[in-house]
C-alpha positions in Angstrom: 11.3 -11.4 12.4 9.6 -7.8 12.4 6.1 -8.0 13.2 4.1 -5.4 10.9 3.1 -2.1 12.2 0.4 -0.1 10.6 -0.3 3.7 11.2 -2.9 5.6 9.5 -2.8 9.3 9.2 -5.6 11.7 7.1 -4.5 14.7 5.7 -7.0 17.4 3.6 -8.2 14.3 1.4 -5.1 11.9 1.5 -4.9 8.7 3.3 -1.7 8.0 4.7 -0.8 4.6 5.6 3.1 3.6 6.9 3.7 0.4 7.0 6.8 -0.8 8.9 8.5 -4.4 9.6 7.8 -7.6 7.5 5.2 -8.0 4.5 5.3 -11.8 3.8 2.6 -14.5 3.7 1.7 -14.2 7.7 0.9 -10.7 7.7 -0.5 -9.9 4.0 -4.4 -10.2 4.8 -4.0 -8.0 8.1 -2.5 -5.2 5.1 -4.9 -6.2 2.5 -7.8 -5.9 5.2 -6.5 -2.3 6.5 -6.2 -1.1 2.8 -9.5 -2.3 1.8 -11.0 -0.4 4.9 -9.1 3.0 3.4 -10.4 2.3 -0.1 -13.9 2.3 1.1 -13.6 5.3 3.4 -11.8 6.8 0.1 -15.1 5.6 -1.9 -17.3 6.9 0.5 -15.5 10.2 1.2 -17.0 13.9 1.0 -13.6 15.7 -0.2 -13.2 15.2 -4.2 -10.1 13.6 -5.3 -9.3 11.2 -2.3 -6.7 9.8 -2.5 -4.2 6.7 -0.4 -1.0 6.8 0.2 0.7 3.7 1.0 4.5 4.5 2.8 7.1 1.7 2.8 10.6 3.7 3.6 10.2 1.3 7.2 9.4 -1.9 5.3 12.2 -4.6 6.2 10.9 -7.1 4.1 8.9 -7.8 1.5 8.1 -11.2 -0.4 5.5 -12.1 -3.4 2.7 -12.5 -1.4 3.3 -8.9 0.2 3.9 -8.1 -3.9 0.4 -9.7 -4.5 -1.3 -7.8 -2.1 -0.3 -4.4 -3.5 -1.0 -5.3 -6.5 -4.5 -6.3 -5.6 -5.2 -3.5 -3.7 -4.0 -1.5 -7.1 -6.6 -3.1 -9.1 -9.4 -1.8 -6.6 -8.1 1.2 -6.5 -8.4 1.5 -9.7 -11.7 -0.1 -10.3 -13.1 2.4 -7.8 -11.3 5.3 -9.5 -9.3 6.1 -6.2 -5.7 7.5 -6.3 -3.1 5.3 -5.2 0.4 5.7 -4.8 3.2 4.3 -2.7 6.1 6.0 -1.3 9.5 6.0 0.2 10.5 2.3 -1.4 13.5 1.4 0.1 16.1 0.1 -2.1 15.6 -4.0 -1.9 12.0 -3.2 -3.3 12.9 -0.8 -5.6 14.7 -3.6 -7.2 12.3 -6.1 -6.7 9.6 -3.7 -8.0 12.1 -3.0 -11.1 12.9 -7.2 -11.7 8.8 -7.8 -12.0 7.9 -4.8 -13.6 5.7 -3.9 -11.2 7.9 -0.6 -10.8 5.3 1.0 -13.5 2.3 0.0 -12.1 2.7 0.6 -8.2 5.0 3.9 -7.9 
């Protein structure tokens, strides 16, 4: 079992977050909590057009609730008018992404 590893970078109005080992149902709220934190410093930001990246190219593992977290997060995003985008899917959740449709909502 991967533990998850979060980093958080800023760059000239982008939030970058990597996210590395395993999303399941033991380590969603410690993502959901991290993202929420970035959409509110997003919200609350001084450069126009904020926006968070989420990047999963170090992702080993990924299961519905990890699915249902992102998706959530998306929905805040978007009530809050905040970019969101997620980068570097590996191949396993490209597919995953592209069985549940999700592929057109989250990348």
């Amino acid at each position: 079992m991967d533990p998850l590893h979060l980093t958080t970078s800023r760059h000239n109005g982008t939030l970058i977050v990597s996210v590395a080992g395993e999303l399941d149902i033991a380590t969603t709220e410690l993502l959901r909590g991290h993202l929420l934190a970035l959409l509110q410093e997003a919200g609350h930001s001084r450069v126009p057009g904020t926006e968070l990246v989420i990047e999963v190219s170090r992702l080993s593992f990924i299961d519905a609730a990890g699915l249902g977290i992102l998706v959530s997060v998306q929905n805040q995003a978007v009530n809050q008018r905040t970019p969101l985008h997620i980068e570097g899917v590996p191949p396993n959740m490209r597919r995953l992404l592209r069985i549940t449709g999700l592929d057109r909502h989250l990348t």
